[in-house]
C-alpha positions in Angstrom: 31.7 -63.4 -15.1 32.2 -65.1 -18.5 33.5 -68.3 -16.7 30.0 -68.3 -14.7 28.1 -67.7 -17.6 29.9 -70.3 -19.4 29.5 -73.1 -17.2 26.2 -72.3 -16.5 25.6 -72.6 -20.4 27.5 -75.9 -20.2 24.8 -77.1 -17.9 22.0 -75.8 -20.0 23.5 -77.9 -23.2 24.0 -80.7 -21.5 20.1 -80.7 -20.3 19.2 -79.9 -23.5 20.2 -83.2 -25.1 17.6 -85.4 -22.8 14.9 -82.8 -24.0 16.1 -83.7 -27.6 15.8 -86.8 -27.8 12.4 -87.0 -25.9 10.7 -84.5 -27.9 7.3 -85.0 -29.2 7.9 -83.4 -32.0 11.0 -85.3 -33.5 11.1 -87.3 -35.9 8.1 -87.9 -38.7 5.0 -87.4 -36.3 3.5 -86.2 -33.2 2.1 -88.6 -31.1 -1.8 -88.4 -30.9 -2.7 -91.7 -29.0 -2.0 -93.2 -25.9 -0.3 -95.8 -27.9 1.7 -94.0 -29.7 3.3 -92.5 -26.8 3.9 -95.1 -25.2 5.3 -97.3 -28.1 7.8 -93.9 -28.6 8.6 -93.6 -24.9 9.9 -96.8 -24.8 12.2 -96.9 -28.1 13.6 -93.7 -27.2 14.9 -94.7 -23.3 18.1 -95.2 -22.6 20.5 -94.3 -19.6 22.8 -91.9 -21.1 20.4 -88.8 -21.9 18.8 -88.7 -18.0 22.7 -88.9 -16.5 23.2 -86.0 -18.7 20.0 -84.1 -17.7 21.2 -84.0 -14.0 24.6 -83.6 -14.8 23.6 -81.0 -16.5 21.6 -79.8 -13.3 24.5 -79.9 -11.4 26.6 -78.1 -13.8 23.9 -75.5 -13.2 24.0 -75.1 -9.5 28.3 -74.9 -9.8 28.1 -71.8 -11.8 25.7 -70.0 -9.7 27.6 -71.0 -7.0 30.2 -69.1 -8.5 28.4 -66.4 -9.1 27.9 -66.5 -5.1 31.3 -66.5 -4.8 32.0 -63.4 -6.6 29.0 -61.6 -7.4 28.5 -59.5 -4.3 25.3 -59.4 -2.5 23.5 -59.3 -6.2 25.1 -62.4 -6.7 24.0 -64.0 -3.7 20.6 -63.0 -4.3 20.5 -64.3 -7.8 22.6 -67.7 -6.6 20.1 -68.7 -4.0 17.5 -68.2 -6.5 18.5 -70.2 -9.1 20.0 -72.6 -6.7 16.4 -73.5 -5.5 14.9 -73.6 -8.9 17.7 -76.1 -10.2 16.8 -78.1 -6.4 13.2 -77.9 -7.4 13.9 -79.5 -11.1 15.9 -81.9 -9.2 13.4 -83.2 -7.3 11.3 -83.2 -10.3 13.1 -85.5 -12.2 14.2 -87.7 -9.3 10.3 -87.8 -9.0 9.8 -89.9 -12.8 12.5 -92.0 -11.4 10.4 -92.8 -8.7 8.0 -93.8 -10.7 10.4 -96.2 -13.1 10.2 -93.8 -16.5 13.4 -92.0 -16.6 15.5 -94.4 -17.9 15.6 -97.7 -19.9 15.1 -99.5 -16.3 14.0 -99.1 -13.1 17.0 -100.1 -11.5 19.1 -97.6 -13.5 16.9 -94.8 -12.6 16.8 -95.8 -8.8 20.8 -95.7 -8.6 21.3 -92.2 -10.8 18.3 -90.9 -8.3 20.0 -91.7 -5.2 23.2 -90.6 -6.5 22.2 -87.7 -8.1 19.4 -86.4 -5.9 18.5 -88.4 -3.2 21.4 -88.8 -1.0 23.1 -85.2 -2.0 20.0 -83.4 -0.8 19.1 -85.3 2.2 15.7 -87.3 0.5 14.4 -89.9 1.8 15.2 -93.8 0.2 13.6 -94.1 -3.4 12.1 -97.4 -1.9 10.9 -95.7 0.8 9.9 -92.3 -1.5 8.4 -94.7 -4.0 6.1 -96.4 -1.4 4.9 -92.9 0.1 4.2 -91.1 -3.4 3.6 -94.0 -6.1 1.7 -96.8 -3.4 0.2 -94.3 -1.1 -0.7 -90.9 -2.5 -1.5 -91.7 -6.1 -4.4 -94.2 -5.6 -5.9 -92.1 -2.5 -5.1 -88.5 -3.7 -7.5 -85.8 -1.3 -9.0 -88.8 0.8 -8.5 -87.9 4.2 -6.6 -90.7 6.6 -5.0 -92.2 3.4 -3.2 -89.5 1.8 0.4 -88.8 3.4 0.3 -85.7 1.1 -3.2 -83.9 2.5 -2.0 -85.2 6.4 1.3 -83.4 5.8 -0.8 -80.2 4.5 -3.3 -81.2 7.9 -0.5 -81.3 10.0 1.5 -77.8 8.9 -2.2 -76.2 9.4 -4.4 -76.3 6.7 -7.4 -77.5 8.6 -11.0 -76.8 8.8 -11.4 -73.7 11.0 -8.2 -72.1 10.3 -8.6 -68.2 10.4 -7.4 -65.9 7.8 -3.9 -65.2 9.6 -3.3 -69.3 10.1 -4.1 -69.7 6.1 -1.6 -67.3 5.4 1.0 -68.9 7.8 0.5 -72.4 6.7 0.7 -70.9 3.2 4.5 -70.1 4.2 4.8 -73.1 6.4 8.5 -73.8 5.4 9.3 -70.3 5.6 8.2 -70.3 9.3 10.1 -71.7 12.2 8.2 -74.3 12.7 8.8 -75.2 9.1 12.5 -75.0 8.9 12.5 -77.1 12.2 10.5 -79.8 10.0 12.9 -79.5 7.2 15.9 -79.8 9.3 14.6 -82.8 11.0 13.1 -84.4 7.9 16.8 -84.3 6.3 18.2 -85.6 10.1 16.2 -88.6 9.6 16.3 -89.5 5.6 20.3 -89.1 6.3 20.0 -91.1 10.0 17.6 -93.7 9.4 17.9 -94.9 5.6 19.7 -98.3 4.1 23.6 -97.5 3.9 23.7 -95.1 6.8 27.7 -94.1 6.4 26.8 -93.3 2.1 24.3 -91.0 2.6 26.0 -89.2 5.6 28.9 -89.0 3.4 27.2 -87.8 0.6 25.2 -85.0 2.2 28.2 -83.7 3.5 30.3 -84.1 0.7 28.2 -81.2 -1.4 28.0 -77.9 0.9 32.0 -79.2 2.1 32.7 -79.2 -1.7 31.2 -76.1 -2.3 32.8 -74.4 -0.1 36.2 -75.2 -0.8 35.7 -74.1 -4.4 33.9 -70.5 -3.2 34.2 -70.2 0.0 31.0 -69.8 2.4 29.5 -67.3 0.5 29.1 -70.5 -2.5 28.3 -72.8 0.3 25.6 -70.6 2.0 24.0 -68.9 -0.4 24.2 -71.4 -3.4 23.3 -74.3 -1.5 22.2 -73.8 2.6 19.5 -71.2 1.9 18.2 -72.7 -1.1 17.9 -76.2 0.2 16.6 -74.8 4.0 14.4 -72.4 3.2 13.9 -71.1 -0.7 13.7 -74.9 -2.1 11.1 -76.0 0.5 9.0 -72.8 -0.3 8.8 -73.8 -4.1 8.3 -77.3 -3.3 5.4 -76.4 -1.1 3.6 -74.0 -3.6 3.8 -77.3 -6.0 2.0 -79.1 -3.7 -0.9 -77.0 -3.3 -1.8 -77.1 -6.9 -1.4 -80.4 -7.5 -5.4 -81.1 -6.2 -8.5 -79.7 -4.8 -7.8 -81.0 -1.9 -10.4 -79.8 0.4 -13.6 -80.2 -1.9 -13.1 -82.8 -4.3 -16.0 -85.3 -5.1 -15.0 -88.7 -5.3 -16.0 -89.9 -9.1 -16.1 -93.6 -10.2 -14.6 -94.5 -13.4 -11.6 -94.7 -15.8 -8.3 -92.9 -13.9 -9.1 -89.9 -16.4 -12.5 -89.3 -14.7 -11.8 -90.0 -11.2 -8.4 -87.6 -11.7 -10.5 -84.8 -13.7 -12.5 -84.8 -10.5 -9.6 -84.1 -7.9 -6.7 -82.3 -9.9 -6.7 -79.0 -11.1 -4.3 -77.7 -14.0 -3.5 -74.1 -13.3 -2.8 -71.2 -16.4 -4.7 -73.5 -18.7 -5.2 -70.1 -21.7 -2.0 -67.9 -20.4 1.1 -69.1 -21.8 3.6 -66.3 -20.5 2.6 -67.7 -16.9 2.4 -71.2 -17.8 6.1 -71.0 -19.5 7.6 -69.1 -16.3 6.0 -72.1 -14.1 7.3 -74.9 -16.1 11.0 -72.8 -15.5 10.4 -72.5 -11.9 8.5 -73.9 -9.6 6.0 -76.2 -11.4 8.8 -77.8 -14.0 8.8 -80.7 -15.8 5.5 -82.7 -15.9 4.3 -80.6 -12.6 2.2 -77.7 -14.5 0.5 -81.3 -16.0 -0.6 -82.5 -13.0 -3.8 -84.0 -14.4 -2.2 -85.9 -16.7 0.6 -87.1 -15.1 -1.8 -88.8 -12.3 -4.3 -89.9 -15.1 -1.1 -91.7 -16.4 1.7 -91.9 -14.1 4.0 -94.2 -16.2 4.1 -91.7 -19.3 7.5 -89.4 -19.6 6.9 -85.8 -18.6 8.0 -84.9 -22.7 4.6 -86.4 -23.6 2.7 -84.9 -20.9 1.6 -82.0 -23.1 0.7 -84.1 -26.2 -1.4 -86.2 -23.6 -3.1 -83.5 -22.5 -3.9 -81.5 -25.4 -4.6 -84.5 -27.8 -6.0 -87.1 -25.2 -7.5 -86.2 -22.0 -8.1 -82.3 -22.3 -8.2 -80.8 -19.0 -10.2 -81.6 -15.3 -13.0 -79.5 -14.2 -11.2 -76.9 -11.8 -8.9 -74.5 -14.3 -7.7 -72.1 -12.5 -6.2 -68.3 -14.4 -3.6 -67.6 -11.5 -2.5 -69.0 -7.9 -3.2 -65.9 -5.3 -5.7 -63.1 -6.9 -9.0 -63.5 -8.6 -12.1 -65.4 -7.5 -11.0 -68.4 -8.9 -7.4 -69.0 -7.5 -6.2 -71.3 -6.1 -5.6 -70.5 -2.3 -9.2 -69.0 -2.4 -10.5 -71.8 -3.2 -8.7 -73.7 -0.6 -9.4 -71.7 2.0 -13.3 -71.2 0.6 -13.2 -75.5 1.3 -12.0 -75.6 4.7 -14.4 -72.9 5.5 -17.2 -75.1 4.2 -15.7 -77.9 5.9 -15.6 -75.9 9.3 -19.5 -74.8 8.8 -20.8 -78.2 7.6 -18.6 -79.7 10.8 -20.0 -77.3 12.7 -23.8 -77.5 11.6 -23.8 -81.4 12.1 -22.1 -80.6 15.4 -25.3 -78.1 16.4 -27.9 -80.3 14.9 -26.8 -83.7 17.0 -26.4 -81.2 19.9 -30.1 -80.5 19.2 -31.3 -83.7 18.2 -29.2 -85.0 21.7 -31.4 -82.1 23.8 -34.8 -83.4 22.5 -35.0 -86.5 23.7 -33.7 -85.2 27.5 -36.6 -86.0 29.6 -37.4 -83.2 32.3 -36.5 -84.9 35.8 -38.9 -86.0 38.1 
């Protein structure tokens, strides 16, 4: 068990020095303008610290593997638990690549993502990625026909009219079989149809294959399969749905703060216990930030706090907790698309109505 713990360690320090040498708080001042953040985001990129963060990530997911290997049906619990939290923070940081900030250049960050993340775990191109997420979701977040985010919510069920059991399913949409069907095939085609076919074949393979020769199938399933079919998707998911009110936000004109405060939400704004397990989990990195990241896509998720608090504040919608309580999240969501379904519905009856007046009686 020491040897787990200890390479698991090794992956935490390793992770550690990126968050170092980002941090806000080094050096002889905080940050408190725009300008300032950017002007110390750019004199402290470099490529070595983000190689080092997913290194570091990697690391990670080998010493829970481990703990797969050998740590009995508690182990394999724990290992596809952690497993999907260290895929999650993958994506997460894959996702600043994305967007050019991780390291010094874009072109570094767009090889160490496809190394690193992309191709490993079965992603789609970061050309192709970047175009979907940076081109088409961030200008046209919540607009319906333009968003591929809110059409992939449409299309797993989220819809006006869904009843309470549908809410609930598309709630768990990758957890269904419909889901894991979509995840499968999703992976089938980012391997299948993107630029170096024979690399990313390769590649995806290479991991589980790897795996499993160093701990056997209880490594390869538990530490990787589950976590990347079913427990990784899940987490993902949830992310998604706080991200932005998607069924009832007003279009604002205006700066990108404004039009953003309008359409994002930022959950656990005054409860720091939840907050702190979120940004571990499932809402790492700049995620919990939402508002600010899309108010400012280009800025580093180690200023994204700094941002918030000493720039921008937070939107309109702040949310105490995702499930229970009047103002959570999925209540609110599902409180939209019943509005949605009884405003479609009332314009529906009153054409019908407006239709039947002017219906002459035959002759």
């Amino acid at each position: 068990m020491i040897t787990w713990l200890g390479i698991i360690a090794v992956g935490m320090a390793l992770r550690l020095v990126d968050r170092w040498w980002f941090s806000p708080r080094r050096g002889r001042h905080t940050p408190t303008t725009l300008r300032d953040i950017r002007t110390l985001q750019r004199e402290r990129a470099n490529n070595i610290t983000p190689a080092l963060l997913l290194a570091g990530h990697w690391t990670e997911l080998v010493g829970w593997c481990l703990v797969a290997a050998h740590g009995g049906p508690m182990g394999w619990a724990a290992a596809a638990a952690a497993g999907a939290v260290k895929l999650r923070h993958l994506q997460e940081v894959s996702h600043f690549a994305v967007h050019g900030v991780l390291t010094r250049g874009a072109r570094a960050g767009n090889v160490l993502c496809e190394a690193a993340v992309h191709v490993p775990l079965g992603f789609a191109s970061v050309p192709l990625r970047r175009r979907r997420h940076v081109r088409e979701h961030h200008p046209n977040a919540t607009v319906a026909g333009a968003d591929p985010n809110l059409r992939e919510l449409h299309e797993a069920g989220l819809r006006a009219g869904v009843t309470g059991a549908g809410f609930l399913r598309a709630l768990l949409f990758p957890l269904t079989p419909t889901g894991i069907a979509a995840t499968v095939r999703g992976i089938a085609d980012n391997v299948h149809n993107g630029t170096r076919r024979w690399w990313r074949v390769a590649g995806f393979v290479a991991v589980p294959a790897a795996i499993m020769a160093a701990g056997g199938w209880q490594a390869a399933l538990c530490g990787y399969a589950v976590p990347r079919l079913l427990l990784y998707p899940q987490l993902a998911w949830m992310s998604l749905l706080v991200e932005h009110r998607w069924w009832d936000a007003e279009p604002v004109p205006g700066p990108p703060a404004v039009v953003e405060a309008a359409r994002c939400l930022r959950l656990y704004p005054d409860n720091a216990a939840w907050a702190l397990l979120a940004r571990g989990t499932w809402l790492p990195y700049g995620d919990l930030y939402h508002y600010a990241h899309s108010a400012h896509p280009a800025v580093r998720w180690n200023y994204l706090p700094v941002l918030e608090q000493n720039i921008l504040g937070t939107p309109a919608y702040t949310p105490t907790a995702l499930m229970l309580g009047d103002d959570a999240v999925v209540r609110r969501h599902f409180r939209a698309l019943m509005t949605r379904h009884e405003a479609a519905s009332g314009a529906a009856e009153g054409a019908a109505a407006r239709g039947g007046s002017r219906v002459r009686p035959a002759r």
